[in-house]
C-alpha positions in Angstrom: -37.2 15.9 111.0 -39.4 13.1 110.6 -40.4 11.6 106.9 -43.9 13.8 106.8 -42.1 16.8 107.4 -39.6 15.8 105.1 -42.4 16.2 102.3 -44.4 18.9 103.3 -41.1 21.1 103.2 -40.1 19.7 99.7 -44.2 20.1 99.0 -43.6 23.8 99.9 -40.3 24.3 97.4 -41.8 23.0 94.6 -45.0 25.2 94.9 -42.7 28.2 95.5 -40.8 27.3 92.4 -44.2 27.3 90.5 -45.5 29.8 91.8 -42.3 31.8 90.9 -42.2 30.4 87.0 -45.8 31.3 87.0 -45.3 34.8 87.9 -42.3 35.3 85.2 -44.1 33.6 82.8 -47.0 36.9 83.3 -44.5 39.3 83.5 -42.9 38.2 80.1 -46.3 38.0 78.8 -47.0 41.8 79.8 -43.9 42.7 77.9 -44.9 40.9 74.6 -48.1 41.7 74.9 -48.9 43.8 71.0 -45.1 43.3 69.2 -47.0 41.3 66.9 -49.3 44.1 65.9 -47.1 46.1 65.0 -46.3 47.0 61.3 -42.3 47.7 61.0 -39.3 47.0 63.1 -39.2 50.0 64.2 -42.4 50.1 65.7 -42.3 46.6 67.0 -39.0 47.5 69.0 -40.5 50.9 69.8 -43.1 49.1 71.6 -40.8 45.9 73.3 -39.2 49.3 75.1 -42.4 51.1 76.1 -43.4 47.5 77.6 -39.9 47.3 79.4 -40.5 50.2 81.0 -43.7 49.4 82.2 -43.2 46.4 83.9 -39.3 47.6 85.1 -39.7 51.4 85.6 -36.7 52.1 82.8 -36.4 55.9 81.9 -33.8 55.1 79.2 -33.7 52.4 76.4 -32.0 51.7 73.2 -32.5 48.7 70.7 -29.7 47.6 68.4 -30.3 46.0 65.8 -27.2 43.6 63.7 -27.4 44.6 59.8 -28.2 42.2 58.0 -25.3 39.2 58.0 -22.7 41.9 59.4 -21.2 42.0 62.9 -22.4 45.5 63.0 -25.0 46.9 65.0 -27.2 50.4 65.0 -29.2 51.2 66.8 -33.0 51.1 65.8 -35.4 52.2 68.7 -35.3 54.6 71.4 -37.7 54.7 74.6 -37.0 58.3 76.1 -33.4 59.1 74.7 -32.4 63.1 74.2 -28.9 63.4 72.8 -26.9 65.9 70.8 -26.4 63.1 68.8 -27.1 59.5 67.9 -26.0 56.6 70.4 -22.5 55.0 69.2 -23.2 52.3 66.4 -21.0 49.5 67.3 -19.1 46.0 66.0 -19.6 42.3 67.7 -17.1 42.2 70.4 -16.8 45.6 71.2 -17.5 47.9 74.1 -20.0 46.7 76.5 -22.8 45.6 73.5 -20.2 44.2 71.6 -19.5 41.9 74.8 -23.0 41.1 75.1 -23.5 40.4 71.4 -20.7 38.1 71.8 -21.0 36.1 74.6 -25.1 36.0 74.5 -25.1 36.7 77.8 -27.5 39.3 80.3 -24.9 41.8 82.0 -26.0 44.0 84.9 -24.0 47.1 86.5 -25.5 48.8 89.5 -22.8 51.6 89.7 -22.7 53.4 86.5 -20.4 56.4 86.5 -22.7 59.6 87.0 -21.8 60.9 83.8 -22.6 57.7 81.2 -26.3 58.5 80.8 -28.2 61.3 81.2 -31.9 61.3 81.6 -33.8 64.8 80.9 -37.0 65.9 81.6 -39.4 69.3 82.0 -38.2 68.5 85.5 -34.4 69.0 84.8 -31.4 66.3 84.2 -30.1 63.3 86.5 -28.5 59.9 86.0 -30.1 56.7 86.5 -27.4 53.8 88.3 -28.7 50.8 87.4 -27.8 49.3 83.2 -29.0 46.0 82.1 -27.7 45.0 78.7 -29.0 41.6 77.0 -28.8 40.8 73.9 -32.0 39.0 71.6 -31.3 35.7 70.2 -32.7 34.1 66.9 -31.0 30.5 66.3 -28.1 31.1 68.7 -26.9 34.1 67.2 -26.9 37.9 68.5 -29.7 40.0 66.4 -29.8 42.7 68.4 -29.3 44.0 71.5 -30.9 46.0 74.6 -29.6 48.0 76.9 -32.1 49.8 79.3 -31.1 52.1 82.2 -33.2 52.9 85.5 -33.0 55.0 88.9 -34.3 51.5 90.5 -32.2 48.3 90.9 -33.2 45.1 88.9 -33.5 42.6 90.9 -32.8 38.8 90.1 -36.2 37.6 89.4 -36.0 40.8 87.0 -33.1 39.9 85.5 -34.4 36.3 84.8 -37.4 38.0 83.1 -35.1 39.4 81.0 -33.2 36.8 80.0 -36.3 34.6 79.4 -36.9 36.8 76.8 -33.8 37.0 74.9 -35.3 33.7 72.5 -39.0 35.2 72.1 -38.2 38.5 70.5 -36.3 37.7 67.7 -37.1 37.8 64.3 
């Protein structure tokens, strides 16, 4: 490969790189879009999952919220969640949010067991196979956390969406 080559290929990559922040950049955009019209907590995380599913096609999503200074975290918003009863409050460090909380970082399982969520609808019952959990960060500490659930896989431009997030929800 001669020297001109040599540039137009690294010309190439960094227009692809661009052109990829560019696109996440939107698509974070499209999920923030409103949360700052929004009167209460509540509705301000009410809305972040409506926008989540939107842009990700999520048919299940829960938003934790940490109380106050405590490790503890309940959960504050819903996006399409029917249970008997209310999702499992839970302490930093435990279970699957607790790990998130904890070590601030995104997971993704793309197996989960048939019988961990269950999605209803007027058309009947099934469960999605993809989780995502990530928690939202406000100065490098765990506020709360997301865990959203979907029939589709998130891919890893998806994922990095999410985690681009994780600093611009926060309180």
């Amino acid at each position: 490969i001669n020297q001109t080559e040599k540039e137009e290929q690294q010309r190439q990559q960094k227009e692809t790189k661009l052109k990829e922040e560019f696109e996440k950049n939107k698509q974070i955009e499209r999920i923030l879009v409103g949360l700052d019209q929004q009167a209460t907590y509540k509705l301000y995380c009410e809305k972040f999952l409506r926008n989540l599913s939107k842009e990700f096609e999520i048919v299940q999503g829960l938003f934790y919220m940490r109380e106050g200074q405590s490790k503890h975290y309940k959960m504050v918003a819903n996006y399409a969640f029917y249970s008997e009863r209310e999702p499992r409050e839970f302490e930093f460090g435990e279970g699957l949010t607790g790990q998130v909380a904890k070590n601030k970082k995104l997971i993704y399982i793309d197996n989960i067991p048939d019988d961990y969520i269950t999605v209803l609808s007027g058309l009947g019952s099934s469960s999605p196979k993809f989780l995502v959990i990530f928690p939202i960060l406000y100065r490098d500490e765990s506020v709360a956390i997301v865990e959203i659930a979907s029939f589709n896989p998130i891919d890893e431009k998806g994922r990095d969406v999410l985690d681009g997030i994780t600093n611009m929800v926060g309180p």
